[in-house]
C-alpha positions as a LaTeX table, in Angstrom:
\begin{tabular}{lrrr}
\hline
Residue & $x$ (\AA) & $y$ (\AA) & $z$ (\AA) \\
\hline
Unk1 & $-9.19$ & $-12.32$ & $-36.64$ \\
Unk2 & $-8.00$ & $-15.16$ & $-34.98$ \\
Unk3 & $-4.60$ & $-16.78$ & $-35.99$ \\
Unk4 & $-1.87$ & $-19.31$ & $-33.83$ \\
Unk5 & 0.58 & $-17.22$ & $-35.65$ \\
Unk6 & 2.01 & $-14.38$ & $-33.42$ \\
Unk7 & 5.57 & $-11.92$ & $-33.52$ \\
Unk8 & 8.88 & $-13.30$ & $-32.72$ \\
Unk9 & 9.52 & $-13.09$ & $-29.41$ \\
Unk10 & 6.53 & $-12.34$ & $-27.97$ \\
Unk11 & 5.55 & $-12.99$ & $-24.41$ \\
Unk12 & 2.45 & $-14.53$ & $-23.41$ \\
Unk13 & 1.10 & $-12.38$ & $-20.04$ \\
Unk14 & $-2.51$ & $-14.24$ & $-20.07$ \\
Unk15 & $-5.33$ & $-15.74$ & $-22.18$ \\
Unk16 & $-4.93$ & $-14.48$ & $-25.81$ \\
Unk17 & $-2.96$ & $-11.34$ & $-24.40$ \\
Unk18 & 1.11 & $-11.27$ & $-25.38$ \\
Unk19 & 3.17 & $-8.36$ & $-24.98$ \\
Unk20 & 6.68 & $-8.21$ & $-27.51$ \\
Unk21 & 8.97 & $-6.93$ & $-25.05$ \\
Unk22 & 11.29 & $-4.17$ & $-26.35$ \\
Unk23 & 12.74 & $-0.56$ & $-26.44$ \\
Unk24 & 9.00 & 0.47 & $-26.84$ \\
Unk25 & 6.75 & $-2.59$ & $-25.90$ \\
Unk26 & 4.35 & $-3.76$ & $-28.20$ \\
Unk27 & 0.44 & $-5.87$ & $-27.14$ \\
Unk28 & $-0.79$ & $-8.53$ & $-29.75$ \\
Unk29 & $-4.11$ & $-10.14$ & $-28.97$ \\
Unk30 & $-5.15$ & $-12.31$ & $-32.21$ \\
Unk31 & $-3.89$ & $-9.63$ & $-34.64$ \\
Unk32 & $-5.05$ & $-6.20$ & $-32.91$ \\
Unk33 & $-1.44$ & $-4.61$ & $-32.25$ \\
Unk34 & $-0.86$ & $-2.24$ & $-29.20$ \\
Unk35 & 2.03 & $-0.19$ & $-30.40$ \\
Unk36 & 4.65 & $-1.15$ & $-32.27$ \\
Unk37 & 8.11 & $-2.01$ & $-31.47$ \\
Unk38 & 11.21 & $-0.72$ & $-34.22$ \\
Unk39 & 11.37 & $-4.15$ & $-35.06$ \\
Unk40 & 9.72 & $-5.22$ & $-38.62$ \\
Unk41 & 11.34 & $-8.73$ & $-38.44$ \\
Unk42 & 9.44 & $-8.76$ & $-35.09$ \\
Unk43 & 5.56 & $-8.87$ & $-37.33$ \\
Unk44 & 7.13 & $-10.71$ & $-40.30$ \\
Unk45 & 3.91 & $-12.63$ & $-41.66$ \\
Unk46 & 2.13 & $-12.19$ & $-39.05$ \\
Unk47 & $-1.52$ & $-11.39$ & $-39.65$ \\
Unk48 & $-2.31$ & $-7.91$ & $-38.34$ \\
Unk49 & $-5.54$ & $-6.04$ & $-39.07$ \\
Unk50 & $-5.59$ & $-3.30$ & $-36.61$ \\
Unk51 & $-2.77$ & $-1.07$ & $-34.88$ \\
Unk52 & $-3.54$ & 1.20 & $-31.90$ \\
Unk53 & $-1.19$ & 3.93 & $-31.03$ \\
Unk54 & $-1.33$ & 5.04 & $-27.78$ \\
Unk55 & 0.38 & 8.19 & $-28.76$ \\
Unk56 & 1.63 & 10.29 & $-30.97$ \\
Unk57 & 5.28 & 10.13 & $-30.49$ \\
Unk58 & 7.32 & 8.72 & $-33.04$ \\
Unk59 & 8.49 & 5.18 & $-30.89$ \\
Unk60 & 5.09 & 4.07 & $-30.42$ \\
Unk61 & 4.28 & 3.65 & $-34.54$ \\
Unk62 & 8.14 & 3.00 & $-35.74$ \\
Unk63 & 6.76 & 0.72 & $-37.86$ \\
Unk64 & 2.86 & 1.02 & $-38.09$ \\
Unk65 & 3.46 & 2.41 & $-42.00$ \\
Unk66 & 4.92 & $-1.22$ & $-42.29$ \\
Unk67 & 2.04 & $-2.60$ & $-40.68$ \\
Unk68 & $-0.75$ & $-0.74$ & $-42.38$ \\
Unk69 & 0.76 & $-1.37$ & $-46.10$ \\
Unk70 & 0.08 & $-5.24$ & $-45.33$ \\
Unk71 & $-3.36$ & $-4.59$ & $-44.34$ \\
Unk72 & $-3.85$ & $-3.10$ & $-40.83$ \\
Unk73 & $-6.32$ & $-0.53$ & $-40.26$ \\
Unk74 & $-4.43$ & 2.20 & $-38.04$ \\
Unk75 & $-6.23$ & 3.78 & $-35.11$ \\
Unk76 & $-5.05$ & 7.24 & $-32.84$ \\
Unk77 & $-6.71$ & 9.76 & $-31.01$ \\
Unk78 & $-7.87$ & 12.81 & $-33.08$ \\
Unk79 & $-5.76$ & 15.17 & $-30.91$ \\
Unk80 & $-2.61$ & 12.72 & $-31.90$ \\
Unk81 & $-3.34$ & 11.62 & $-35.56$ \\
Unk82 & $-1.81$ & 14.91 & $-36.87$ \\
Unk83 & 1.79 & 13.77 & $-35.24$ \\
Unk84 & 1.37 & 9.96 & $-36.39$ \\
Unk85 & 0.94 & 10.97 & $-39.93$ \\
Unk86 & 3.13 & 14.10 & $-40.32$ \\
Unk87 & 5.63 & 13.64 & $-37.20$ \\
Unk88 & 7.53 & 17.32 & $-38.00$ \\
Unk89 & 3.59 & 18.65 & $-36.44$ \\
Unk90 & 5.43 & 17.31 & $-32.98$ \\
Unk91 & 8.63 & 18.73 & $-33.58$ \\
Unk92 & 7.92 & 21.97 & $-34.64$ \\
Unk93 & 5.34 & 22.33 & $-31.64$ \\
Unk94 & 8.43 & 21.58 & $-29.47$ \\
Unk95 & 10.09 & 24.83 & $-30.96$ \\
Unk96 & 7.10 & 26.96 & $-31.23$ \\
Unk97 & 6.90 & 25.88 & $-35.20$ \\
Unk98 & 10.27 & 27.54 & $-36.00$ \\
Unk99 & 12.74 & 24.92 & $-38.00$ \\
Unk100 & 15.17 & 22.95 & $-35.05$ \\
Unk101 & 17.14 & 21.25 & $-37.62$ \\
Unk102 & 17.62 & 17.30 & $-36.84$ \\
Unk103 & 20.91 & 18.26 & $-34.20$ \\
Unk104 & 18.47 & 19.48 & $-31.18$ \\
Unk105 & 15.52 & 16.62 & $-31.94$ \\
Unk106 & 15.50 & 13.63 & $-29.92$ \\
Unk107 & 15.78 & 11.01 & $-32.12$ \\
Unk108 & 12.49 & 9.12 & $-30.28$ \\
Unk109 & 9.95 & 12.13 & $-32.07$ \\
Unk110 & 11.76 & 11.68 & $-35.79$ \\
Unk111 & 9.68 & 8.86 & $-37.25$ \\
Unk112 & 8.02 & 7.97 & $-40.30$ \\
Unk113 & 4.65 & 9.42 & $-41.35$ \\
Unk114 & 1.49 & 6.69 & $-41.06$ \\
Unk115 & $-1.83$ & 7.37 & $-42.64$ \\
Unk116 & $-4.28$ & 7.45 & $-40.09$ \\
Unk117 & $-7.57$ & 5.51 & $-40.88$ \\
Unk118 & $-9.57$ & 5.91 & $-37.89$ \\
Unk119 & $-9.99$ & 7.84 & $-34.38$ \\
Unk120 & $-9.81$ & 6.08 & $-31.29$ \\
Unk121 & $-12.43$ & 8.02 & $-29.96$ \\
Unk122 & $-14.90$ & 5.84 & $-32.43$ \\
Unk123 & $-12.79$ & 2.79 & $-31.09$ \\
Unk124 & $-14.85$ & $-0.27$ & $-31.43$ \\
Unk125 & $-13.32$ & $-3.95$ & $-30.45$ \\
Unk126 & $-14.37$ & $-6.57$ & $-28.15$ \\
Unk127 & $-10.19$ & $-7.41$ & $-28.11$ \\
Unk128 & $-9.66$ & $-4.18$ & $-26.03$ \\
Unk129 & $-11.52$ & $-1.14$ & $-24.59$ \\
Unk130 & $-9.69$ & 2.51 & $-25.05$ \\
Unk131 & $-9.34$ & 4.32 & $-21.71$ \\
Unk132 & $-8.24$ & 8.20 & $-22.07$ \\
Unk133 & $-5.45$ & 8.36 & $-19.98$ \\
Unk134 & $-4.14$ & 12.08 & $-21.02$ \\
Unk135 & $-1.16$ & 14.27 & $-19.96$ \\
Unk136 & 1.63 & 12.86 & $-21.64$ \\
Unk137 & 0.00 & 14.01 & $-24.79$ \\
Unk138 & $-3.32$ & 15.33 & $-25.54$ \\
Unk139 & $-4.51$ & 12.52 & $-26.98$ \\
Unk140 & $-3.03$ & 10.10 & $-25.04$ \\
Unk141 & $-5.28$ & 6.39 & $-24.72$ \\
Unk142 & $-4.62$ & 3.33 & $-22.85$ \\
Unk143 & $-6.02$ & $-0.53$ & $-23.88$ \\
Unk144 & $-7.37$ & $-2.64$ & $-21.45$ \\
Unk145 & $-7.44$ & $-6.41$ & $-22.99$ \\
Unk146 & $-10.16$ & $-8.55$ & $-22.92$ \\
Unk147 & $-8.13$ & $-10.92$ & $-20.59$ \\
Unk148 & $-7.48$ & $-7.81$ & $-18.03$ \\
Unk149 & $-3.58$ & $-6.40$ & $-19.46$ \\
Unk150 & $-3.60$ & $-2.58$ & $-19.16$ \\
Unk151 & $-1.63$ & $-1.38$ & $-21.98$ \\
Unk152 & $-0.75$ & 2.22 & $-20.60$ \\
Unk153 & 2.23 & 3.78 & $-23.11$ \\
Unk154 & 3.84 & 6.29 & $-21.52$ \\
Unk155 & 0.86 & 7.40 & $-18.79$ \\
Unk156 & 3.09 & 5.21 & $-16.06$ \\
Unk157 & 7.08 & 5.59 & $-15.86$ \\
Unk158 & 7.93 & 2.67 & $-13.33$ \\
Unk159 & 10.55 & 3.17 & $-11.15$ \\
Unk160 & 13.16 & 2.22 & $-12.82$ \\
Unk161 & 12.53 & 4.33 & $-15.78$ \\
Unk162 & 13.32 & 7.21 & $-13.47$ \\
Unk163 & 16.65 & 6.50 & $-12.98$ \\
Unk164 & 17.35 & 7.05 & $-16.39$ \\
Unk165 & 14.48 & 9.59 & $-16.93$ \\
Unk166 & 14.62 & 11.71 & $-13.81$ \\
Unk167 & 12.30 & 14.32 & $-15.64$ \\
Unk168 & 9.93 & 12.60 & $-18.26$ \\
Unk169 & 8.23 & 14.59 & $-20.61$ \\
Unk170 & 5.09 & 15.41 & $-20.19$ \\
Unk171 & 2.78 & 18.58 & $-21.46$ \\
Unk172 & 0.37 & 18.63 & $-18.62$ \\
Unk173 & 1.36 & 17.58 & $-15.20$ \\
Unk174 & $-2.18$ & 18.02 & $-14.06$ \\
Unk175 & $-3.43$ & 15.60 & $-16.19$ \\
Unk176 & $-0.67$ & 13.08 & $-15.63$ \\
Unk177 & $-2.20$ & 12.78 & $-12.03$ \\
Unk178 & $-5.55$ & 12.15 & $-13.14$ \\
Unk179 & $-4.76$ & 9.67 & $-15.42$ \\
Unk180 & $-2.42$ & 7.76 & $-13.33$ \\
Unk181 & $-5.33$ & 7.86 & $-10.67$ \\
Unk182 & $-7.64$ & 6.35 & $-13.29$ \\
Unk183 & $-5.34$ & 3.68 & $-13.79$ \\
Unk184 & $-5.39$ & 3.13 & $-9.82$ \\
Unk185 & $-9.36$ & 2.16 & $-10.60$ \\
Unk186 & $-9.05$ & $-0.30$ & $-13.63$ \\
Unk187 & $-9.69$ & $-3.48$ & $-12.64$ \\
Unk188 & $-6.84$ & $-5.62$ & $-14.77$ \\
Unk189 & $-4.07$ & $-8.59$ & $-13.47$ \\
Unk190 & $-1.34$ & $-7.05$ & $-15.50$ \\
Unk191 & 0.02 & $-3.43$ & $-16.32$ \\
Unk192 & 2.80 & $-3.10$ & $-19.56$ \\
Unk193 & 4.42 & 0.17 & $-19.83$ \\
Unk194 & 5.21 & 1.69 & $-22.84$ \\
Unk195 & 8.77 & 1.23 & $-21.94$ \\
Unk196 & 9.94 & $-1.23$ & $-18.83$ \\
Unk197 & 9.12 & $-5.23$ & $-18.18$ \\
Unk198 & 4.98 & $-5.88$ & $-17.60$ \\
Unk199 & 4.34 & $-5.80$ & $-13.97$ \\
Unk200 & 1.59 & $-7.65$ & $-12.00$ \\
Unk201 & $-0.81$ & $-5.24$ & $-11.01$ \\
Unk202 & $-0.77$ & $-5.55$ & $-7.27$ \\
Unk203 & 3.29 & $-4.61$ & $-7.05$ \\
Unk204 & 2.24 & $-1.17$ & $-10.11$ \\
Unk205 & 0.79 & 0.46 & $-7.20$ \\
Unk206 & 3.81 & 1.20 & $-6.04$ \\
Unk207 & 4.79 & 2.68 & $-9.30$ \\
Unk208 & 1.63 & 4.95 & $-9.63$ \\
Unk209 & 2.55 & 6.62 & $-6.08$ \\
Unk210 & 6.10 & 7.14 & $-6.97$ \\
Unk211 & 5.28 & 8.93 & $-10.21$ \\
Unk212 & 2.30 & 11.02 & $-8.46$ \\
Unk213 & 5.23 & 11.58 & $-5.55$ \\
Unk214 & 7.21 & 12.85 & $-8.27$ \\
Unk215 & 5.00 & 15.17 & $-9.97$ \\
Unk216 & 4.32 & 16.94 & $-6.55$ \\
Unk217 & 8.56 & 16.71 & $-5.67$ \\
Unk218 & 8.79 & 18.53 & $-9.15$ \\
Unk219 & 5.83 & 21.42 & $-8.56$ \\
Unk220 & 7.30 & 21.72 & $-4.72$ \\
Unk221 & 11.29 & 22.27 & $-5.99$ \\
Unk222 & 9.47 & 25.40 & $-8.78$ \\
Unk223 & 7.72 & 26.71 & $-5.73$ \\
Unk224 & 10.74 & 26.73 & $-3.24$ \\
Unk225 & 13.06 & 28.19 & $-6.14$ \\
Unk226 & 10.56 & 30.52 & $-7.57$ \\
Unk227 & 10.13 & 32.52 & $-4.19$ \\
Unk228 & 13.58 & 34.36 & $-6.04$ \\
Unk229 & 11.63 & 35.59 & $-9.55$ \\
Unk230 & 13.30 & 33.11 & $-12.39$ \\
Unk231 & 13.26 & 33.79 & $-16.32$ \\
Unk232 & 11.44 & 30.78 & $-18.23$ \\
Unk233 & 14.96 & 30.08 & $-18.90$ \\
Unk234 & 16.25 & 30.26 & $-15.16$ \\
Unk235 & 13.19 & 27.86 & $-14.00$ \\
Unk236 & 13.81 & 25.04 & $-16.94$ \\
Unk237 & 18.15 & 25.56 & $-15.84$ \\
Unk238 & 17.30 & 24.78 & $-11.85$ \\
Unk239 & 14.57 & 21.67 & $-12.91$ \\
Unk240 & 17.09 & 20.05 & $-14.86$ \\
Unk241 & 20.05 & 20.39 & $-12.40$ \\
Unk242 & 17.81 & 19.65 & $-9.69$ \\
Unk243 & 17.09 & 16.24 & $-11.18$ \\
Unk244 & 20.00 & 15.28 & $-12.35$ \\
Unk245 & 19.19 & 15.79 & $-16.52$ \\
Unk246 & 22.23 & 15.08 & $-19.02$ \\
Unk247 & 23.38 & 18.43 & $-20.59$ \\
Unk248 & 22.79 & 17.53 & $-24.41$ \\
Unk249 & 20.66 & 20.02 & $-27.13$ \\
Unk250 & 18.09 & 16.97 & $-26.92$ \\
Unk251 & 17.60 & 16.57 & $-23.12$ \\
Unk252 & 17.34 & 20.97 & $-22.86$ \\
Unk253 & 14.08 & 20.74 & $-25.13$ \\
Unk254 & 12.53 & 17.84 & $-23.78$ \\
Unk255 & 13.10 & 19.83 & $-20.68$ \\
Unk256 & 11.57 & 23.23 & $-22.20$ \\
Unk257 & 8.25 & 21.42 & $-22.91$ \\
Unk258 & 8.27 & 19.87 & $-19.66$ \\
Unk259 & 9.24 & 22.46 & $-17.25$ \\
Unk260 & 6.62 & 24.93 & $-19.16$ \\
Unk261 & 3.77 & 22.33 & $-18.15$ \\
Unk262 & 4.50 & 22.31 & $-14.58$ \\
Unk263 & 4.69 & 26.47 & $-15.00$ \\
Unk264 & 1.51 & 26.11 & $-16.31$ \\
Unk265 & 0.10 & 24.18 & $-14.15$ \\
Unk266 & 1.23 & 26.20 & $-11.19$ \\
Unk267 & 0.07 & 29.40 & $-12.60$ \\
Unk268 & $-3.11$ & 28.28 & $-13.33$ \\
Unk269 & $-3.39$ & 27.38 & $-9.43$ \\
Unk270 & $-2.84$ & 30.83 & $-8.62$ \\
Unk271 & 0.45 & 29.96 & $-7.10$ \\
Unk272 & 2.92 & 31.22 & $-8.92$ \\
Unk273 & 2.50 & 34.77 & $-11.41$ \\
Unk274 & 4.27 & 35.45 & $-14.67$ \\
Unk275 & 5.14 & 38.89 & $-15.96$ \\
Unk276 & 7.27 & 40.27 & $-18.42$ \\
Unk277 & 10.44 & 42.78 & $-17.82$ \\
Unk278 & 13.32 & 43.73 & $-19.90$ \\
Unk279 & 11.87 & 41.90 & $-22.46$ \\
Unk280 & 12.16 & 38.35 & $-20.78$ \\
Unk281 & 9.30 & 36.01 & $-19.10$ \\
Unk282 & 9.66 & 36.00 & $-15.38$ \\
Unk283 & 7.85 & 33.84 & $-12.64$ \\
Unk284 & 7.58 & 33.81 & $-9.60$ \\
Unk285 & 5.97 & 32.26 & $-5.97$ \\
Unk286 & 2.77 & 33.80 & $-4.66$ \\
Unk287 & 3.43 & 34.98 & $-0.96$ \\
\hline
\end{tabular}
């Protein structure tokens, strides 16, 4: 589909490749949409006949139901589609599918449900190519634009997203590294976060070692604290005072999820070991 009519506001990076700048940043390249932004003014009239959601967290399709009633075809990974069209599946994970109530959810995983038409994984578009960039989520994807933007969501915090994210949320750690080192190898001119200003790709490298820097910071501080034994409670309390996390109910379980991936992680290393004693998980540093 090709059309000179494109979203309000929308910034032109390169070729046919624009990026709508917001809370969660949106691509458009001649009516495939990268995301969406919360904005429906934002896509008023404009001709869209495919969305691709990076991920299944409720910010990234705010308004792909909007989209796909005028006529878009929605795409997301099959490990992700369950959260884009029923987005309690994400919530409930978060609390080990007991019922948080609405007070302890972060307000960026309560969304509204959009059908899912087809899998990324069967992705097909000479607009963009799909690049598995997993960690954040399990189905986590990345779009590479025919004119060379790298669409990453939320594989890549920048720097500056750390300041206000200190301890992004994440299920697999491991992953996160290997994805962020696959970005290191795509050959593209610009790089647009799911959330922070596009950013030529020669100055992102600095941003891809400062989040792998942080990753390792974050398994170092668990093995330094866990050489005195910590309940799963005990490890998530000294992560988030460690980096400097807000106490509100919706920070806590972002930590939970978090902090358990990097336990994870660590255990399956062999360097840390959990048991179980007076009815509480324990963990603890390998000597």
């Amino acid at each position: 589909m090709e059309s000179h009519i494109r979203p309000t506001s929308a910034r032109h990076l390169t070729g046919d490749t624009y990026v709508v700048p917001s809370l969660t940043n949106s691509g458009f390249i001649d009516g495939l949409v990268i995301d969406t932004c919360e904005d429906e003014a934002a896509f008023l009239d404009v001709p869209v006949d495919r969305l691709a959601i990076t991920h299944g967290h409720a910010d990234h399709f705010a308004i792909g139901h909007v989209l796909r009633a005028a006529g878009a075809r929605v795409f997301a990974a099959r490990d992700d589609a369950s959260m884009v069209e029923n987005p309690d599946i994400n919530i409930r994970g978060m609390f080990s599918w007991a019922n948080p109530g609405d007070f302890l959810v972060t307000k960026l995983f309560q969304g509204v449900p959009c059908r899912v038409d087809d899998y990324i994984e069967n992705w097909d578009d000479p607009r963009a190519s799909a690049i598995a960039l997993p960690g954040h989520t399990m189905g986590h994807y990345g779009f590479l634009s025919r004119d060379g933007v790298l669409f990453t969501g939320d594989a890549l915090y920048l720097r500056p997203l750390w300041e206000r994210h200190p301890l992004p949320y994440s299920i697999d750690p491991g992953m996160v590294v290997s994805s962020l080192e696959k970005i290191r190898e795509v050959d593209c001119t610009w790089i647009v976060p799911g959330h922070g200003a596009p950013t030529p790709r020669d100055q992102a490298e600095a941003d891809i070692d400062h989040h792998i820097a942080q990753i390792r910071e974050i398994e170092e501080l668990l093995l330094d604290r866990l050489k005195i034994e910590q309940t799963t409670e005990g490890a998530i309390a000294l992560t988030s005072a460690a980096r400097g996390l807000t106490e509100n109910p919706a920070a806590y379980w972002l930590a939970v999820a978090t902090v358990k991936g990097f336990l994870g992680e660590l255990l399956n290393r062999g360097d840390i070991e959990f048991f179980v004693r007076d009815h509480a998980g324990w963990w603890r540093t390998v000597r």
